[in-house]
C-alpha positions as CSV (number, residue, x, y, z in Angstrom):
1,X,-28.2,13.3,-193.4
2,X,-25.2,11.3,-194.4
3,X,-24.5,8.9,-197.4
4,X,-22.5,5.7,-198.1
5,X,-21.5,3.5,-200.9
6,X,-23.3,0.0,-201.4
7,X,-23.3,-2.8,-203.3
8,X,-26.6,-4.1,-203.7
9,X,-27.3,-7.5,-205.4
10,X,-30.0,-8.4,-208.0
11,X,-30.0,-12.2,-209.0
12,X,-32.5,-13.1,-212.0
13,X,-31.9,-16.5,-213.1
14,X,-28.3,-17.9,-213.9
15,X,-26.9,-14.2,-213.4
16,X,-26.3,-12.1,-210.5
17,X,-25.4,-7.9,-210.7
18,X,-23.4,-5.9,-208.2
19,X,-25.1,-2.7,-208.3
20,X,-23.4,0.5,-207.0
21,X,-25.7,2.7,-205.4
22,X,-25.4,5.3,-202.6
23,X,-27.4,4.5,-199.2
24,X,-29.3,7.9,-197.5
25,X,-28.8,7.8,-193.7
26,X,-31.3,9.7,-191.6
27,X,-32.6,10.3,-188.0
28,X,-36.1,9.6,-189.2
29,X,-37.4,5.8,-189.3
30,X,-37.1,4.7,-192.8
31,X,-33.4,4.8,-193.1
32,X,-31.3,3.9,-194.2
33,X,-32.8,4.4,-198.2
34,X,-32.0,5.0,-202.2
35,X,-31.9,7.6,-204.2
36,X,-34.3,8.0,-206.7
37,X,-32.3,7.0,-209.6
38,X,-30.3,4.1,-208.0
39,X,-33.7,2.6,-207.4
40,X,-34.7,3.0,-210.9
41,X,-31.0,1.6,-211.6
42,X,-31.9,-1.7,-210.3
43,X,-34.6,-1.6,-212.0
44,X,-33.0,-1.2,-215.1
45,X,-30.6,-4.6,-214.5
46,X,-33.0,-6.5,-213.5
47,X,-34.9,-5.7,-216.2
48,X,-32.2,-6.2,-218.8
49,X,-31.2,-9.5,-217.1
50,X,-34.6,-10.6,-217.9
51,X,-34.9,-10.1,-221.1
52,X,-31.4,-11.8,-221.6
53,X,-30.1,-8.4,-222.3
54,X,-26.2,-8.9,-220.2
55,X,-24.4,-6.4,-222.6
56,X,-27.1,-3.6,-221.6
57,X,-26.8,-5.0,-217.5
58,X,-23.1,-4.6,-217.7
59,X,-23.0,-1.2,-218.5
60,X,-25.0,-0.6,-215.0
61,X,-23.4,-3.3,-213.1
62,X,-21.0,-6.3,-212.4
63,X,-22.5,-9.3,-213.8
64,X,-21.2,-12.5,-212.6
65,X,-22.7,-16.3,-213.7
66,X,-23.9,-18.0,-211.2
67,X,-22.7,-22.6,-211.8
68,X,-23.4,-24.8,-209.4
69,X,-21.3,-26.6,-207.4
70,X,-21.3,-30.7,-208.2
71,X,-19.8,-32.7,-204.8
């Protein structure tokens, strides 16, 4: 069993988090996967992000505003 470092992204409206988390690499077919708490850490900011809460999401994650682009 190995780990690794990841950035996993959650977009939920007009925001998008980079959320650290630590993928789980295995011999056995479901890898590579999360750790228990990670999962539940996306959970969390994408909860917040819903409820408009961005001060609560950037304690978990980077939070960046997603604008589109006009041409």
């Amino acid at each position: 069993m190995t780990t690794r470092q990841h950035k996993k992204l959650v977009r939920e409206g007009k925001y998008v988090a980079e959320v650290a988390v630590e993928l789980i690499e295995t011999d056995e077919g479901w890898s590579p996967y999360l750790r228990l708490d990670d999962a539940y850490k996306l959970d969390d900011v994408r909860d917040a992000l819903r409820r408009g809460d961005v001060k609560r999401a950037a304690q978990l994650a980077r939070i960046y505003t997603l604008v589109p682009v006009t041409t």
